[in-house]
C-alpha positions in Angstrom: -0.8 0.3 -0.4 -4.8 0.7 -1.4 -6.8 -0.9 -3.6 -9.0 1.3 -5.8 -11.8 1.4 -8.8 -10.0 3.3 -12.0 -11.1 4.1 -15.9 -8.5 3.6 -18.4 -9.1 7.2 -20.2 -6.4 6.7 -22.8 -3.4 4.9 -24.2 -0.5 5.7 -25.8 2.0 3.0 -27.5 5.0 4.1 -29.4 8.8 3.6 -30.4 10.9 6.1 -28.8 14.3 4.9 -30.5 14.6 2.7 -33.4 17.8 1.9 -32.7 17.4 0.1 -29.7 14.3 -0.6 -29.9 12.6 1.4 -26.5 8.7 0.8 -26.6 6.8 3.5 -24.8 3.6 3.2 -23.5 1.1 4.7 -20.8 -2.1 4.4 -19.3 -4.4 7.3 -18.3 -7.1 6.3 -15.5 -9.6 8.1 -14.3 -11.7 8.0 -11.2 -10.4 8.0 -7.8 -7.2 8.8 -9.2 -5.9 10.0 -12.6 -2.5 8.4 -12.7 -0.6 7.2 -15.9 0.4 3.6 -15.5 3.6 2.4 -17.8 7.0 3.6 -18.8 9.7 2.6 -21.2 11.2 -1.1 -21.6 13.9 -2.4 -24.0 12.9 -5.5 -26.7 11.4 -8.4 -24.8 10.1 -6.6 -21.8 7.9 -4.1 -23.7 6.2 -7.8 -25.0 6.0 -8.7 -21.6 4.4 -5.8 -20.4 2.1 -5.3 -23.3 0.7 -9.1 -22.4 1.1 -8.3 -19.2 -1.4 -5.3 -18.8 -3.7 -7.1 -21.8 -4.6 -10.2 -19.5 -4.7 -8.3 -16.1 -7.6 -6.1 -17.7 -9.2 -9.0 -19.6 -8.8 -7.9 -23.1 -6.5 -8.8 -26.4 -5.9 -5.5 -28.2 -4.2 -2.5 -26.5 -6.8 -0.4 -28.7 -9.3 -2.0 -26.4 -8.0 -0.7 -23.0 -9.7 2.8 -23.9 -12.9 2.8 -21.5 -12.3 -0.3 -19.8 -12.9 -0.3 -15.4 -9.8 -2.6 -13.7 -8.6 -2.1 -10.3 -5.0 -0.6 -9.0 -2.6 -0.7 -6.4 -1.2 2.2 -5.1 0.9 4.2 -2.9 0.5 8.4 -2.9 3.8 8.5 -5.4 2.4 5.4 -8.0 0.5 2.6 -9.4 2.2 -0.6 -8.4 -0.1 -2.9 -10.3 -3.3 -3.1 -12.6 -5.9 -5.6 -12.4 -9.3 -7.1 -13.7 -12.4 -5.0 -12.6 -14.0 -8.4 -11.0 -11.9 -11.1 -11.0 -8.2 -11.9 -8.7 -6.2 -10.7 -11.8 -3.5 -8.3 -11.1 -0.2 -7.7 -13.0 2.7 -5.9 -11.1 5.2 -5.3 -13.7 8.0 -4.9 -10.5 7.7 -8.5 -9.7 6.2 -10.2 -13.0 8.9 -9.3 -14.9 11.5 -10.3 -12.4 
């Protein structure tokens, strides 16, 4: 797994089914590698990923993601984790949210 310099280019934060609630949500970077970052979670875990990806990059809005430099880990296939552009802040939703 490397370690590189990324751009969050976009978000995107929805409700895919109001019935059981499914949050959707994605990350665009740009830089080294344009990857999306995200997926869909059920109730409590979309909370916990939202919180999740806020403190890793260092902000308190998902509106505020747009434009800001964090690091991520990755293999060729995905991005295993997002962190803080400076500090040893990472969030790796595989084993956070265990």
């Amino acid at each position: 797994m490397r370690e590189e310099e990324a751009l969050i280019q976009s978000t995107t934060l929805g409700v895919e089914d109001d019935e059981h609630v499914i949050c959707s949500l994605s990350l665009t970077m740009k830089d080294y590698a344009r990857d999306n970052f995200g997926g869909s979670v059920q109730n409590d875990y979309g909370i916990a990923f939202i919180r999740g990806v806020l403190n890793a990059v260092g902000v308190e809005l998902w509106e505020d993601l747009k434009g800001r430099r964090c690091r991520v880990r990755r293999d060729c296939l995905k991005i295993h984790a997002i962190g803080h552009f400076s500090e040893d802040r990472w969030f790796n939703p595989e084993t956070d949210m265990r």
